[in-house]
Structure formats: structure tokens, C-alpha cells
SERO-4910 file (N, C-alpha, C, O; in steps of 0.05 Angstrom, whole numbers):
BEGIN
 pado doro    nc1    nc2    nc3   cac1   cac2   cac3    cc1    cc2    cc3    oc1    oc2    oc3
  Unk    A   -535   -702    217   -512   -695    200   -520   -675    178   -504   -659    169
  Unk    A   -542   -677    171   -547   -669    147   -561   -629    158   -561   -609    144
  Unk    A   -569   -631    181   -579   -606    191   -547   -591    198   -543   -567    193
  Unk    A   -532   -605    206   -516   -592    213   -496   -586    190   -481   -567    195
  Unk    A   -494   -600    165   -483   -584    138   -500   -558    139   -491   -536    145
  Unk    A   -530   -566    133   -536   -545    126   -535   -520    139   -531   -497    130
  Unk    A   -539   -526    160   -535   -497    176   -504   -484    175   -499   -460    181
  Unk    A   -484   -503    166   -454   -498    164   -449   -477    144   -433   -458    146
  Unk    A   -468   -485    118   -462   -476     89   -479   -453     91   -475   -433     78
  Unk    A   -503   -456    110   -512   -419    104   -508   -405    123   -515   -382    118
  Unk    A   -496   -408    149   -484   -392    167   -455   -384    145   -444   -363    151
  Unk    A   -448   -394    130   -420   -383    114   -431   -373     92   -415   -361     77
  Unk    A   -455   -375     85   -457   -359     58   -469   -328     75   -471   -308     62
  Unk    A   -475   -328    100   -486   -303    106   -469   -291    122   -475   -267    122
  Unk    A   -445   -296    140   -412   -292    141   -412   -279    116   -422   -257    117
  Unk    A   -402   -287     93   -390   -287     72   -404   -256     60   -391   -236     55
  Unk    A   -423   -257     59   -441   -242     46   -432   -216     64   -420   -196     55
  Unk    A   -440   -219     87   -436   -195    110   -411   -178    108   -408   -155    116
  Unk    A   -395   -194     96   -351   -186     91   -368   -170     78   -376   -148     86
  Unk    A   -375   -188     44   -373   -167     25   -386   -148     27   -372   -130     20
  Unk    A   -418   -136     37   -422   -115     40   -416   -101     58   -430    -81     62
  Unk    A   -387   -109     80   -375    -88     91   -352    -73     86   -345    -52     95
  Unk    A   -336    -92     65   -313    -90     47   -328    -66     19   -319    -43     15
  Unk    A   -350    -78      4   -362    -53    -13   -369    -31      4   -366    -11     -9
  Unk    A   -381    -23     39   -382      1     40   -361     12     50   -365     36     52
  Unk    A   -332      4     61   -308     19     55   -302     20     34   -279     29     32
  Unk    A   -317     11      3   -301     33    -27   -317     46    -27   -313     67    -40
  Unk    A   -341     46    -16   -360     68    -24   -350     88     -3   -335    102    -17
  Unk    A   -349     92      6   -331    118     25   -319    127     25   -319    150     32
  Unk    A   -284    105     14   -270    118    -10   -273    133    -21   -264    156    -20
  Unk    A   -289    120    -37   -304    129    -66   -307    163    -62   -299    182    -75
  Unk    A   -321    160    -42   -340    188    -33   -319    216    -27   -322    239    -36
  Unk    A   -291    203     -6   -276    216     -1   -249    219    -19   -229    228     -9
  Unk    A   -250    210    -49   -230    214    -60   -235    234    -80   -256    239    -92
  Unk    A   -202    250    -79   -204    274    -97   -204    297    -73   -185    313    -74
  Unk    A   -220    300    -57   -223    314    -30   -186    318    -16   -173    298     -9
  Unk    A   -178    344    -16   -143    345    -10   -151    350     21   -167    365     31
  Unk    A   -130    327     33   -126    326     61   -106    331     72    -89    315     81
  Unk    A   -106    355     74    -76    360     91    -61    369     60    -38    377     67
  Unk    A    -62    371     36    -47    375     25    -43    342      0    -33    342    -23
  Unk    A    -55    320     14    -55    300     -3    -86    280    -24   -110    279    -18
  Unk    A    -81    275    -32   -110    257    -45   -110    230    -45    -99    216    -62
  Unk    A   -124    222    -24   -138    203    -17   -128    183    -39   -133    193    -61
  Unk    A   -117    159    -43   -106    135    -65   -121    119    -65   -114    100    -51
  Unk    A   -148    115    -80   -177    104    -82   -160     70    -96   -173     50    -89
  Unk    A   -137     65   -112   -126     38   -116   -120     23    -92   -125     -1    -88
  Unk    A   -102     46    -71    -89     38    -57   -120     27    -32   -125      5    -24
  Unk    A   -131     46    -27   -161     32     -6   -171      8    -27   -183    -10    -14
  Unk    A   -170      4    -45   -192    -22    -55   -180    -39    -44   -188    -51    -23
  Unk    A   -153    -44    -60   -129    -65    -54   -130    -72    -24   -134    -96    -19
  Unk    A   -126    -51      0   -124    -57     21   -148    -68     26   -145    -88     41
  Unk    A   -169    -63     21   -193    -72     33   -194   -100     25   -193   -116     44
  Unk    A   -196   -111      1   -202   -135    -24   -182   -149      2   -190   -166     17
  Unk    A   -151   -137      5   -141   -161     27   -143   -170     48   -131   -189     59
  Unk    A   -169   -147     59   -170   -154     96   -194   -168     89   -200   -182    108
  Unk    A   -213   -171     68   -241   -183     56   -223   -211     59   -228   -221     81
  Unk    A   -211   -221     49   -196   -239     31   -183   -255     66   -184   -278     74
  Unk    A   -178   -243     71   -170   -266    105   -192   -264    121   -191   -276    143
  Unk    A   -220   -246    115   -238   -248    146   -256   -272    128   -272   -284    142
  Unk    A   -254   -278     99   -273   -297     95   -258   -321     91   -271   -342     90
  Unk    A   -232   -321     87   -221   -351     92   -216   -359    121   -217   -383    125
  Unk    A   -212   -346    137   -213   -348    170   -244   -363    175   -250   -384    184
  Unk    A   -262   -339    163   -296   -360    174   -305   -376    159   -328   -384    160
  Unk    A   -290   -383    145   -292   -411    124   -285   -427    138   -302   -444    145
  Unk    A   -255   -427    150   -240   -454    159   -248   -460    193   -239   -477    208
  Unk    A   -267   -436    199   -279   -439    227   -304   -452    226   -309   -470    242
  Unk    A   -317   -446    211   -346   -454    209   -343   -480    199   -348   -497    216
  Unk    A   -334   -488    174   -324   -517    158   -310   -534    180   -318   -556    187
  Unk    A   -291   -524    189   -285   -539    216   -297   -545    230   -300   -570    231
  Unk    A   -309   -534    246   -330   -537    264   -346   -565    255   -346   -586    267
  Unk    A   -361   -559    228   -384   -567    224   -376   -594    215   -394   -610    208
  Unk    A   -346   -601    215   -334   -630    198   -329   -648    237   -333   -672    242
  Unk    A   -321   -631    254   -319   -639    282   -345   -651    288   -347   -676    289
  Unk    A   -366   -637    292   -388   -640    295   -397   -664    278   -404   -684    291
  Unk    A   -400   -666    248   -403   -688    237   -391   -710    248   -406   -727    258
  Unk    A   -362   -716    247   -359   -741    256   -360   -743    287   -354   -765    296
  Unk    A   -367   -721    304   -380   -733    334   -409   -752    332   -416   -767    350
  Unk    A   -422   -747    311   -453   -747    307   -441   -785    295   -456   -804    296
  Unk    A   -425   -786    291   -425   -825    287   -403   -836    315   -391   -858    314
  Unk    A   -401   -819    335   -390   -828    357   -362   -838    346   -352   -861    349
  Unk    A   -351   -818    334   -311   -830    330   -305   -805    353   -315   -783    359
  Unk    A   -284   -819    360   -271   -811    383   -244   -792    366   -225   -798    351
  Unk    A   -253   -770    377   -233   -748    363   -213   -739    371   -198   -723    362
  Unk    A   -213   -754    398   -178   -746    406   -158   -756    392   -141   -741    383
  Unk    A   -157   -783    389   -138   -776    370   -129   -775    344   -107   -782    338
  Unk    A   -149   -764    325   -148   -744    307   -147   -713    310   -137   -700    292
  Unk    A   -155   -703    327   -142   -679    337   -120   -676    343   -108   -655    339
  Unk    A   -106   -699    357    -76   -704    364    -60   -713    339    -36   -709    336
  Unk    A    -75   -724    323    -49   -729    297    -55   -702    276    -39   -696    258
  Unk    A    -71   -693    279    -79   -665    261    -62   -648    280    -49   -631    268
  Unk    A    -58   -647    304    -46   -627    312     -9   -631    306      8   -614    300
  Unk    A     -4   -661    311     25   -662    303     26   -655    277     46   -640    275
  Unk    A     14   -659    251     13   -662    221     14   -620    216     25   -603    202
  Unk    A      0   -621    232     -1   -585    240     28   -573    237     39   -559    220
  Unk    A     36   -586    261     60   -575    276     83   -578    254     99   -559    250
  Unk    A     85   -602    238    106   -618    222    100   -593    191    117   -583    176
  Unk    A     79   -590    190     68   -575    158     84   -544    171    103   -537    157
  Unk    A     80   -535    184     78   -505    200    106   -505    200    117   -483    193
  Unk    A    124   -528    208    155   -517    212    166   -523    186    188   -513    182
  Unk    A    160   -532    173    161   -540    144    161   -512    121    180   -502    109
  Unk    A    139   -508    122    129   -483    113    127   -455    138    106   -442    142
  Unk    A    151   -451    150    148   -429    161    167   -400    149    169   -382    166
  Unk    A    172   -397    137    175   -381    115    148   -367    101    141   -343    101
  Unk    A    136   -391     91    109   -381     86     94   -370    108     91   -347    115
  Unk    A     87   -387    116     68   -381    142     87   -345    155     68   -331    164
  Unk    A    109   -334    157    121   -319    164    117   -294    144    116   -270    150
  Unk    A    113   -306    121    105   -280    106     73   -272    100     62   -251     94
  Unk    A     62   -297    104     36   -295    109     25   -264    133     16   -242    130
  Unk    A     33   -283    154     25   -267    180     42   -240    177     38   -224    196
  Unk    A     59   -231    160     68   -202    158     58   -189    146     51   -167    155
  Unk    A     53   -197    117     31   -183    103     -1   -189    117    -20   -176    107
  Unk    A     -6   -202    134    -33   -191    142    -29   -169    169    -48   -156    179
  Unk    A     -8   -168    175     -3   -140    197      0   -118    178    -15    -99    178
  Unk    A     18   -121    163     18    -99    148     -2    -84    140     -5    -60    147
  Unk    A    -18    -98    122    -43    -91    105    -57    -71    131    -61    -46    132
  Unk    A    -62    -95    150    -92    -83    170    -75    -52    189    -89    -33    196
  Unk    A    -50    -52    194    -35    -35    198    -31     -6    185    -24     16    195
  Unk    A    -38    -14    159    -32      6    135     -6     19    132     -2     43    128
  Unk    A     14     -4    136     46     22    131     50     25    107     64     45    103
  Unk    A     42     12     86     51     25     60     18     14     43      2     -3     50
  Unk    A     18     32     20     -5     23     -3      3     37    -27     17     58    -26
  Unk    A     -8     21    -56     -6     25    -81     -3     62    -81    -18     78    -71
  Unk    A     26     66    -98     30     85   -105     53    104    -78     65    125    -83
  Unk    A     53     90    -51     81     94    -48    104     90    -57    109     73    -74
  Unk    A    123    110    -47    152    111    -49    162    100    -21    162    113      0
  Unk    A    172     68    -25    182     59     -3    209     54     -2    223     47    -22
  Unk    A    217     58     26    242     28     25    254     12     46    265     15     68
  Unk    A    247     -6     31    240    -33     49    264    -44     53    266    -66     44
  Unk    A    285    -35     64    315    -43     62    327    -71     34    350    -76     29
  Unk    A    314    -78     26    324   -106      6    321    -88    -18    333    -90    -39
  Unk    A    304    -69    -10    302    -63    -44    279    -32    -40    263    -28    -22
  Unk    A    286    -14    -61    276     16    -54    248     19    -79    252      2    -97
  Unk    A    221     33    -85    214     41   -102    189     45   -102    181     54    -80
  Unk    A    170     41   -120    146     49   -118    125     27   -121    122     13   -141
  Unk    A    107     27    -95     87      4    -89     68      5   -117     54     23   -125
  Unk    A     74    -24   -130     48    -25   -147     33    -47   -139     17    -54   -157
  Unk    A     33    -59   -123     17    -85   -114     19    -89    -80     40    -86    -68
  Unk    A     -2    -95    -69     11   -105    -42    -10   -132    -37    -34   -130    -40
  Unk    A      3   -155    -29     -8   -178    -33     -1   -188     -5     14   -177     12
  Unk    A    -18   -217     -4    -10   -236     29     18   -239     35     31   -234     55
  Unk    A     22   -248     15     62   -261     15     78   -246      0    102   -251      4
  Unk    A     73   -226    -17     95   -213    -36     81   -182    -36     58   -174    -32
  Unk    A    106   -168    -44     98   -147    -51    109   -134    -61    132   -134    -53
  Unk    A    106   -113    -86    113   -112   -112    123    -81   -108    112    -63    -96
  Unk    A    145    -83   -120    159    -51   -117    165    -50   -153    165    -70   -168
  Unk    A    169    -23   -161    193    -11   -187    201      7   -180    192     29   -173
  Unk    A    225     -7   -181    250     16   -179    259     39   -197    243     40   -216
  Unk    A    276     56   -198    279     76   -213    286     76   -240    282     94   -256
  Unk    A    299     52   -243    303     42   -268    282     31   -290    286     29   -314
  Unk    A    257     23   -274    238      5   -287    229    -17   -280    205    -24   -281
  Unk    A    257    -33   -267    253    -51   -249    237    -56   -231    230    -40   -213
  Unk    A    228    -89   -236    209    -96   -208    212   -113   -188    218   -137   -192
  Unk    A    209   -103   -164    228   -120   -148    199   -140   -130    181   -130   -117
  Unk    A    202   -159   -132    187   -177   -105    193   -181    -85    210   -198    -83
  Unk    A    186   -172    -64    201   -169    -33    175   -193    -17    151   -192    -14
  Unk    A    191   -207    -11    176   -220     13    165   -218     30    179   -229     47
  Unk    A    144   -208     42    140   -199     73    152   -198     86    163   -179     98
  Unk    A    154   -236     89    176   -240    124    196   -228    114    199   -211    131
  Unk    A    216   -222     96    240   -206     94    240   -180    105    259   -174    119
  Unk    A    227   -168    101    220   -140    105    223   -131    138    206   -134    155
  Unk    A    254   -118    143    251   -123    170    242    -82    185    238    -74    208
  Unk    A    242    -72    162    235    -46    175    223    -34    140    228    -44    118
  Unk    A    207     -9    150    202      7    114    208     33    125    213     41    148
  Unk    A    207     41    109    211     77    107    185     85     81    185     78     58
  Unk    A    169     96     93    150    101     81    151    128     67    136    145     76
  Unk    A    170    136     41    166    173     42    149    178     24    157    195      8
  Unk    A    122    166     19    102    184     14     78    195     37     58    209     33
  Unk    A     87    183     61     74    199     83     85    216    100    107    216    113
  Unk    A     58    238    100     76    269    121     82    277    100     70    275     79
  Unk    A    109    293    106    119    314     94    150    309     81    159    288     90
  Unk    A    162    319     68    190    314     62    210    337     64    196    357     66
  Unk    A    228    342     65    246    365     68    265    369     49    286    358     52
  Unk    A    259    388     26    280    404      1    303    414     13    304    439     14
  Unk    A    322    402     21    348    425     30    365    426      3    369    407    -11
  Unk    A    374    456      0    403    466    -14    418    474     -3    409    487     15
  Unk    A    452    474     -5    472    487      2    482    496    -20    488    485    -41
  Unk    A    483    524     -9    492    549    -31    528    548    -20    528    547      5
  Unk    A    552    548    -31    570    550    -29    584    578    -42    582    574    -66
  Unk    A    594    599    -40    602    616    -37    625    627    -33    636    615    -15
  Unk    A    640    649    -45    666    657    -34    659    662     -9    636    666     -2
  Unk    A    675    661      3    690    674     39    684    709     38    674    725     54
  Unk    A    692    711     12    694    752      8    672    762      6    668    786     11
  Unk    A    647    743     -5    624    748    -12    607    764     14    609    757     37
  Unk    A    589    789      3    571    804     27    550    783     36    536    771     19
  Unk    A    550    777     68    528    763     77    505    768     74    487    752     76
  Unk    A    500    802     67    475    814     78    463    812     46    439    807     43
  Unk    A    481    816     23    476    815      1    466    784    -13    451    783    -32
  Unk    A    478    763     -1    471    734     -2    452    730      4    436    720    -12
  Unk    A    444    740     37    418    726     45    389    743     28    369    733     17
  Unk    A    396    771     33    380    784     15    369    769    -14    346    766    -21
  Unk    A    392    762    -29    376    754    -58    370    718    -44    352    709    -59
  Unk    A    373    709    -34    360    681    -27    336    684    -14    321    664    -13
  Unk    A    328    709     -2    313    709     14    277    718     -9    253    712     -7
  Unk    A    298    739    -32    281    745    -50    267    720    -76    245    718    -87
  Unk    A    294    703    -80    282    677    -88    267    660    -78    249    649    -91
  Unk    A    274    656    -50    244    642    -34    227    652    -27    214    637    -13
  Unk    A    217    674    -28    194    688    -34    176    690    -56    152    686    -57
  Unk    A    198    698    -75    179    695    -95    175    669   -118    158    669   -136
  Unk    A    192    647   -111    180    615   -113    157    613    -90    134    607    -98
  Unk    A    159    616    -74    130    602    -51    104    618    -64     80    611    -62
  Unk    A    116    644    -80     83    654    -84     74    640   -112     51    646   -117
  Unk    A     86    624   -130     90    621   -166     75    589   -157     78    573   -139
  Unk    A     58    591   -181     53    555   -190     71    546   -200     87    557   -214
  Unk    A     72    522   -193     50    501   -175     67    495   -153     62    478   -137
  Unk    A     98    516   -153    110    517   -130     91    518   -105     90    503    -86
  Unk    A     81    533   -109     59    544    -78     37    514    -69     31    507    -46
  Unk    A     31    505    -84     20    483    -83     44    456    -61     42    447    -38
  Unk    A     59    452    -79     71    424    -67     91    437    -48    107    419    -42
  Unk    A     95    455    -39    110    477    -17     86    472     12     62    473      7
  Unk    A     95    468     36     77    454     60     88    479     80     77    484    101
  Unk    A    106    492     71    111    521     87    136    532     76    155    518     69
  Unk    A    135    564     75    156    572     69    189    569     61    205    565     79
  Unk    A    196    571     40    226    559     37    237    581     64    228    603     69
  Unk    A    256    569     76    275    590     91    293    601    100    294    598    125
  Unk    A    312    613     92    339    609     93    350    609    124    350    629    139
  Unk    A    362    579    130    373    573    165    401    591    163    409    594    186
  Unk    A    415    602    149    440    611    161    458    596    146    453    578    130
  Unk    A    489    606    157    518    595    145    512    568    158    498    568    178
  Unk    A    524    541    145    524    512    147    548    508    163    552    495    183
  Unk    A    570    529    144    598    521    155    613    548    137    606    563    119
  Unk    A    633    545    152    657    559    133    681    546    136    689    529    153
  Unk    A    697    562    112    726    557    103    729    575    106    715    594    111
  Unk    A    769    569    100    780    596     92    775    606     67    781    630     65
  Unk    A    764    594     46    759    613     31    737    607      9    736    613    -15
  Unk    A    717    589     28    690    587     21    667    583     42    669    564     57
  Unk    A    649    596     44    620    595     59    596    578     50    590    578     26
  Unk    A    580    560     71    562    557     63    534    562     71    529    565     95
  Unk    A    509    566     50    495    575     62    471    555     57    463    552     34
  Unk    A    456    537     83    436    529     77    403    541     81    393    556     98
  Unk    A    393    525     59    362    541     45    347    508     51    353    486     42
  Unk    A    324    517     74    313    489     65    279    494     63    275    518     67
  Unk    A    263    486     60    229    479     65    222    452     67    237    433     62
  Unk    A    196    452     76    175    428     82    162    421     55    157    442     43
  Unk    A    156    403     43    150    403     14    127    380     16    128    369     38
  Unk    A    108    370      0     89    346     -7    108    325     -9    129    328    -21
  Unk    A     99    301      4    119    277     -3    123    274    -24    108    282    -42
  Unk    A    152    257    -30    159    257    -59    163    279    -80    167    275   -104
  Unk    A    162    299    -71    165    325    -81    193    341    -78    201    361    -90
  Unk    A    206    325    -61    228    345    -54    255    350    -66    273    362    -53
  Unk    A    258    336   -100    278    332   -105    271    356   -136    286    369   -150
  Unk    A    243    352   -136    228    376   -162    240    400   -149    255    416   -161
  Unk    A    235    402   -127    230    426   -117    264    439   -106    271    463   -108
  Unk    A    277    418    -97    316    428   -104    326    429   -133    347    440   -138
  Unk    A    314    421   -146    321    425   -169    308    462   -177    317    485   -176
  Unk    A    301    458   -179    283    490   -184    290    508   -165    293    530   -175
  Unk    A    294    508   -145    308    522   -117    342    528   -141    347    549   -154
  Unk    A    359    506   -140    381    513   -150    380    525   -175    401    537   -182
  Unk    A    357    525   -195    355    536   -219    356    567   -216    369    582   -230
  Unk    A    340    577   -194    340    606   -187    357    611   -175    374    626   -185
  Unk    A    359    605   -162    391    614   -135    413    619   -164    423    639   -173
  Unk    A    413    607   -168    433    607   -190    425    630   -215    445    638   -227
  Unk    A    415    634   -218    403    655   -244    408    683   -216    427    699   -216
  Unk    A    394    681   -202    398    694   -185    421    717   -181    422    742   -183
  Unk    A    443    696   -173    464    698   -167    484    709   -184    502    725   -177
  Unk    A    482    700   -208    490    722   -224    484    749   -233    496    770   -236
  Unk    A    460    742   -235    456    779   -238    456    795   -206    449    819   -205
  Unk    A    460    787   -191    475    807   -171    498    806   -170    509    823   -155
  Unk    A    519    785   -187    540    783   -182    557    769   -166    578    779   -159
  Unk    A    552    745   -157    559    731   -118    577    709   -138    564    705   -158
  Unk    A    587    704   -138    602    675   -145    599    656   -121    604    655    -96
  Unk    A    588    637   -144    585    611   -129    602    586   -134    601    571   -153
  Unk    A    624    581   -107    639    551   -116    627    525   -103    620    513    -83
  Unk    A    630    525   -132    632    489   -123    664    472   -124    679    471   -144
  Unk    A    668    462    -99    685    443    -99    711    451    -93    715    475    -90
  Unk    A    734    432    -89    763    442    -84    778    440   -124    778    421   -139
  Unk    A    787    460   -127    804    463   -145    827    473   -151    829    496   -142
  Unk    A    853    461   -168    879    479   -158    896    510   -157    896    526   -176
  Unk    A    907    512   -137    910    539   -137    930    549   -160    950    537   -169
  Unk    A    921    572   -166    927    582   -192    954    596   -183    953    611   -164
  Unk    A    987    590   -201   1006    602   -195   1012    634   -195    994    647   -207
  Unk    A   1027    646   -187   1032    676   -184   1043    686   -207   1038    709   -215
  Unk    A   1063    661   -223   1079    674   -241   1072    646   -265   1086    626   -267
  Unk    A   1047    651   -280   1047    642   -299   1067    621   -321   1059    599   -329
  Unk    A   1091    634   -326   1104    635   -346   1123    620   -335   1139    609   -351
  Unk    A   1127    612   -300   1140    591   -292   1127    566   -295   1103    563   -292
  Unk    A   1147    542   -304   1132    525   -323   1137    498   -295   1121    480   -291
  Unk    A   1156    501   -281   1153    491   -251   1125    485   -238   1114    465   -229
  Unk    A   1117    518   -243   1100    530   -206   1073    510   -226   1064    496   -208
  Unk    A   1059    503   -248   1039    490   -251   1040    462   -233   1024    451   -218
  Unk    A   1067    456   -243   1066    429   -236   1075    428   -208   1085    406   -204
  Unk    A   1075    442   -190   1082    437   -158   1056    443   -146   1052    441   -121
  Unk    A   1037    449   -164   1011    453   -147    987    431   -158    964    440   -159
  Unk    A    991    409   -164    969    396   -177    945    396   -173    938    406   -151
  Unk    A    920    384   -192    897    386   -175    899    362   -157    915    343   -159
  Unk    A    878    367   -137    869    355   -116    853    327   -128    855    304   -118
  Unk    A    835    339   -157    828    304   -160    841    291   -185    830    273   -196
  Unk    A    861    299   -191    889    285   -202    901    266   -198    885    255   -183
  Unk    A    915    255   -199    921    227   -187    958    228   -195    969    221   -216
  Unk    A    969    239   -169    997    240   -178   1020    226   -198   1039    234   -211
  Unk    A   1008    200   -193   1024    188   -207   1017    172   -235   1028    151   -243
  Unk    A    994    187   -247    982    189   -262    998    196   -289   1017    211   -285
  Unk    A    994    187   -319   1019    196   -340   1016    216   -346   1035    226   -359
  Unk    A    989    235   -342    982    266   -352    998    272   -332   1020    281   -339
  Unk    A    993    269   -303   1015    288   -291   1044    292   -292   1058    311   -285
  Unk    A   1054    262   -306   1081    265   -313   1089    277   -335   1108    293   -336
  Unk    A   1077    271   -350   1081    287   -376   1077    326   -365   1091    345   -371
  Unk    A   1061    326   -354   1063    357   -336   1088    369   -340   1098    388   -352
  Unk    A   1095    348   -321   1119    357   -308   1151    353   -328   1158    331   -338
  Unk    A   1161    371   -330   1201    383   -346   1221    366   -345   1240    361   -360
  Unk    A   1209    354   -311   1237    336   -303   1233    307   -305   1251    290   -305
  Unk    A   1204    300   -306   1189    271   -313   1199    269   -350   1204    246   -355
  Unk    A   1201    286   -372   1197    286   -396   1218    270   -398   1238    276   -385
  Unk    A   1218    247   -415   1242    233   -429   1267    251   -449   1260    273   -456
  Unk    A   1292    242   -457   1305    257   -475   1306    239   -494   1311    216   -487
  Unk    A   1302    244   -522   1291    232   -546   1324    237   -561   1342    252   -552
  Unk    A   1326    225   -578   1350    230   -594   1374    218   -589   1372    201   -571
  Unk    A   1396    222   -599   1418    209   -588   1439    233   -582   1437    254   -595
  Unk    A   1461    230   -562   1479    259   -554   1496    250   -583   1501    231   -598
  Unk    A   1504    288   -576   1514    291   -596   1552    284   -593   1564    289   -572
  Unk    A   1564    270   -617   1581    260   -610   1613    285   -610   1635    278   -602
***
């Protein structure tokens, strides 16, 4: 009995030992490879510890409860108890704990696919359908998001029935430029074509830019508006900097060549002014007819105040 502890407790201290110096030489490699831009990104030296510390963290409780097991079987074979059926009431007591706790056990076994999987790590932008935001923790059973607000959300593993990972790959900046109908095409694409040019060449545009902005063509038309979309390939998480600054020029742009740009439906302006009718037969579109500004609008809605004259 006593040979076979011992050999139990240092076959697991040299298990144990073996994790950790294979868990320390994936940070050291990390280590080695962070900072180094791959493809355009830098290596997340939090996000590899974390992952690693959790696949460390189940290969030494796994050869804990194999070896300790083992070596507690073995013990009580060594006084001749008959282990069937203690194996059989450990295995029902199993079965009864397991359906009991299968929730746990459910988020358990998700976060250890996950992890060893690698679909998300510290410092993504995920979303995990229950809840959207940015990975600051990823753990066995929970895993820790903040949302845009500040908020922190705890998502369960087993909940988690799909992610969307958008800090991996690439992301896509689209704008739609909207436009009169009368406006010159050749004159439109021309100054869009000169703004995405000369953003792709400017810092730190050129940087988080993964290929050329490029203008695809008309989106759609109206009768008496065009649209024109502008899109690029951008660094993940990048692509909302980078429409924003797209529409900052397009727009500066656009005026000094002169192009008017609409946005939206708004109401059509009468022929004859000074008819106090023609306003009110054309309302706006996001007005609400029966609204008291629009009554009051309107000559024939107005109350008569006073008393007739006798």
C-alpha cells in the first residue's frame, strides 16, 4: 500500500511538473513572438497566457483524478474488498451527481472546447448571441464580456450557442454616398475616387486599411436621388474609425466641387409660396398627420375664437 502511494504522489508531481514546463514554454514563445505584425495584427500575449494557464489547469486536474484514482483502486484491491460493487454505486452516485449538475458539467465541457479550439481570447470583439462586447476574461464555466456601455456581462458557456468573432480576419468599411439624380457621374466618381486615394496613402489610414478603399458603382437609384457605394477591407474592429473619416472627406469633398448630397425623404417644396393651402397639402413624410402641429398648419383645422357678431 504504502509503495503504491508513493509511486502515485511522484508519478503526479512529475505529470504535474511536465504541464508546467510545457504550459511556461508556450509563454515563452509568446513571449518571443509578440509585437512581431502578422498579417497586419499583434500577437495578444494576455490573451495566449490565459489560454494556456486554462488548458494547464484541466491537463493537471485530469492526471490528478487519473493517477489518485488509480492509486485509491489499487489500494483497496491490496486488502482484497471486492470493488464491484463500489464501482457500481460510484457509478450510479456518478450518474445521479452528473444529471443533477448538468448545466455545470455542460458549461464545463464548452469552455474546455472552446479554450483548446481558440474561437475567441482576451481583447476580442465578440458576439455571443445573449450578449455583444469585449472579451476580458475567458474561464472553465463563465466568460466575461463589456459591453459598449461599460457593462459586464457573464455568459455561460453552455449558453453560448454560436459567436461571431470580429476581431478575426478582416472587416469591411462600407459608405453610401446619396446624391441628386442631376448630379455628373463622371464628376462623382472622380472626386471619390480622389478621396480614396489619397486617404489609403495618409497615416495611420494606410496602416489599418488591408486594401484599397474602392468605389463599387451606383447601389441604386431614384427618381430623384442616386446612390453611390464606397467600400474597403480594413483591420478588425477598425471599420467604423475608418467610415467615419471616409464620410468626413467625401463630405468636405463634395462641397468644394459642388455635388449635393441628400440625405433622406423630405417635403416637396410648393410652386406658389404665398398659397397658404399648397404647404399644408404636401406634408412631411415624417410628420404624423394627425398630429396638433399639423392641424394647427392647416386654415380649415384653425378654431373661430370670439363670438358672431350680432
Amino acid at each position: 500500500m504504502l509503495l503504491i502511494l508513493v509511486i502515485a504522489v511522484v508519478l503526479r508531481v512529475v505529470v504535474q511538473r511536465a504541464i508546467t514546463k510545457l504550459i511556461d514554454r508556450m509563454n515563452r514563445t509568446v513571449s518571443s513572438v509578440d509585437g512581431t505584425a502578422l498579417g497586419g495584427l499583434l500577437v495578444n500575449n494576455e490573451r495566449r497566457r490565459q489560454r494556456s494557464q486554462a488548458i494547464g489547469s484541466v491537463l493537471r486536474s485530469v492526471a490528478s483524478f487519473l493517477i489518485l484514482g488509480t492509486a485509491a483502486l489499487m489500494v483497496l484491491g491490496t486488502f482484497e474488498i471486492n470493488l464491484a460493487p463500489l464501482l457500481a454505486s460510484a457509478g450510479v452516485a456518478g450518474v445521479a451527481i452528473g444529471f443533477g449538475a448538468r448545466n455545470l458539467v455542460t458549461d464545463f465541457l464548452s469552455g474546455v472546447f472552446m479554450i483548446l479550439e481558440d474561437q475567441y481570447g482576451v481583447g476580442d470583439q465578440i458576439d455571443a448571441g445573449v450578449a455583444t462586447g469585449e472579451v476580458i476574461e475567458v474561464g472553465l464555466r463563465v466568460t466575461k464580456l463589456r459591453g459598449d456601455s461599460g457593462e459586464i456581462w457573464y455568459v455561460r458557456n453552455g449558453e453560448v450557442k454560436r459567436i461571431g468573432n470580429l476581431s478575426q480576419g478582416w472587416a469591411t468599411a462600407g459608405v453610401d454616398v446619396t446624391v441628386k439624380a442631376s448630379e455628373n457621374l463622371d464628376l462623382v466618381k472622380a472626386t471619390l475616387d480622389e478621396v480614396a486615394e489619397k486617404m489609403s496613402k495618409e497615416e495611420p489610414w494606410n496602416e489599418l486599411l488591408w486594401s484599397p478603399i474602392e468605389v463599387l458603382g451606383l447601389d441604386s437609384v431614384l427618381l430623384d436621388s442616386m446612390v453611390v457605394r464606397v467600400s474597403a477591407k480594413t483591420m478588425p474592429g477598425k471599420a467604423h474609425a475608418v467610415e467615419r473619416e471616409l464620410r468626413w472627406r467625401v463630405k468636405r469633398a463634395f462641397d468644394a466641387a459642388d455635388i449635393r448630397i441628400v440625405g433622406g425623404a423630405t417635403a416637396p417644396v410648393p410652386e406658389d409660396p404665398a398659397d397658404p393651402t399648397a404647404a399644408v397639402a404636401a406634408p412631411s413624410v415624417f410628420s404624423n398627420a394627425d398630429s396638433p402641429q399639423v392641424a394647427a398648419a392647416s386654415p380649415i383645422a384653425q378654431p373661430r375664437t370670439g363670438t358672431p357678431a350680432k
